[in-house]
Structures are given as structure tokens and as C-alpha cells.
C-alpha positions in Angstrom: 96.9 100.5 88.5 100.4 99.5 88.5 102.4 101.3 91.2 105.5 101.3 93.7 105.1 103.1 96.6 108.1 103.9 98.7 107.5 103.8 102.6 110.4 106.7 103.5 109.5 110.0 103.2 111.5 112.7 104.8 108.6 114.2 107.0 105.6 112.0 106.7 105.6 109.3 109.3 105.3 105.6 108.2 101.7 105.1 110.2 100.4 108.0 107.9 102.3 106.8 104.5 100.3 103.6 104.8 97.0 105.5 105.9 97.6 107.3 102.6 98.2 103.8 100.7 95.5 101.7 101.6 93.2 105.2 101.0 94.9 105.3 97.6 94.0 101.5 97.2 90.3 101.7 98.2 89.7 105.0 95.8 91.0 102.8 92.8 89.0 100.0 93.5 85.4 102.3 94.2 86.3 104.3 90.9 86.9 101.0 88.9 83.5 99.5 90.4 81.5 102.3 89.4 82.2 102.1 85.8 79.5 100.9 83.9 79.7 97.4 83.0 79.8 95.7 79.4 77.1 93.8 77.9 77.0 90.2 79.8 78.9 91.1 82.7 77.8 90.5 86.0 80.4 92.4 87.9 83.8 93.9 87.8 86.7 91.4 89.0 90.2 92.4 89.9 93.6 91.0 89.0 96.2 91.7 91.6 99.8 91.3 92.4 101.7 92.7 95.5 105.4 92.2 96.4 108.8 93.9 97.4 109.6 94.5 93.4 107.4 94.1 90.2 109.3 91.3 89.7 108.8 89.7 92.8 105.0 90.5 92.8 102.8 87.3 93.7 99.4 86.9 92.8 96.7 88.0 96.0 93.3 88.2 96.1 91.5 91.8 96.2 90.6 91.2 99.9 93.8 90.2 100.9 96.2 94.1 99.7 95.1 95.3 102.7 97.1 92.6 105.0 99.6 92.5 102.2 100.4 96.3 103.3 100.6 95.6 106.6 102.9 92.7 106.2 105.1 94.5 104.4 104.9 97.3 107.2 106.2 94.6 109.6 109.1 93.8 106.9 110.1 96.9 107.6 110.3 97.2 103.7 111.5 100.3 102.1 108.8 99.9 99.3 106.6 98.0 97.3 105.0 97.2 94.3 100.9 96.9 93.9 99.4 96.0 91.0 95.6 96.1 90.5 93.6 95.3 87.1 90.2 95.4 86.5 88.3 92.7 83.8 84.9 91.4 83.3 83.4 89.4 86.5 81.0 86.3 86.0 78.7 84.4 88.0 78.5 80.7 88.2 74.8 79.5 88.6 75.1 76.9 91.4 72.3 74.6 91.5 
């Protein structure tokens, strides 16, 4: 998922743009962890970059878009760019 989303929308309220966001967010990220995984794998793991452009866009942690949004809420930004990849997750035996 590579996306901009714009936060100005001539008759949806910026409270309910982000609402619709973060729901857009979390339905990626359950759809892309339902997908079966590939031979070895012990889970799906997620790339992710957030900023004010795609060229701007930092690396963040999967946990962390969520705040990301809301920062950029209190930016008062006019949009942003979120950028979510799956790949192949695997666990390090700690012993």
C-alpha cells in the first residue's frame, strides 16, 4: 500500500477524514495478515514509511502510523504520504 491521503475535503470534517484513514490503515494490515504464509515463515512483517511527501517519508514502525496520523493532524498538514509493505517475518530463538 503506497498512498497519499489528502486531509481537505469539501464536506467531510477532518475528525472523520482521519477516522476513515486509520480504518483504511487497520483493513490493509488484517487483509495482509490473513494471507497465508510461505514455506518457513513465521509471520508477516511490515515495512513502513510515513511523511508530508513520498519523498520525505521516514521509516516508522507498524505500531507507531497510528501516532504518526495524529501528529500530522496536529501539523495541521494538508496531506500525507503512508507507505505499508508486507514481507516474510522471522523469529529469533532466544535462549
Amino acid at each position: 500500500m503506497k498512498k497519499t491521503y489528502s486531509l481537505i475535503h469539501p464536506k467531510i470534517k477532518v475528525p472523520r477524514l482521519v477516522d476513515s484513514i486509520k480504518h483504511d490503515v487497520r483493513k490493509y494490515l488484517k487483509r495482509e495478515r490473513r494471507k497465508k504464509l510461505p514455506e518457513g515463515v513465521d509471520y508477516w512483517d511490515f515495512d513502513c514509511k510515513f511523511g508530508p511527501t513520498e519523498d520525505d517519508a521516514k521509516v516508522v514502525h507498524v505500531a507507531e502510523i497510528s501516532k504518526s496520523i495524529n501528529s500530522a493532524l496536529d501539523q495541521e498538514l494538508d496531506s500525507f504520504y503512508v507507505e505499508i509493505l508486507a514481507k516474510p517475518g522471522h523469529r529469533n530463538a532466544s535462549r
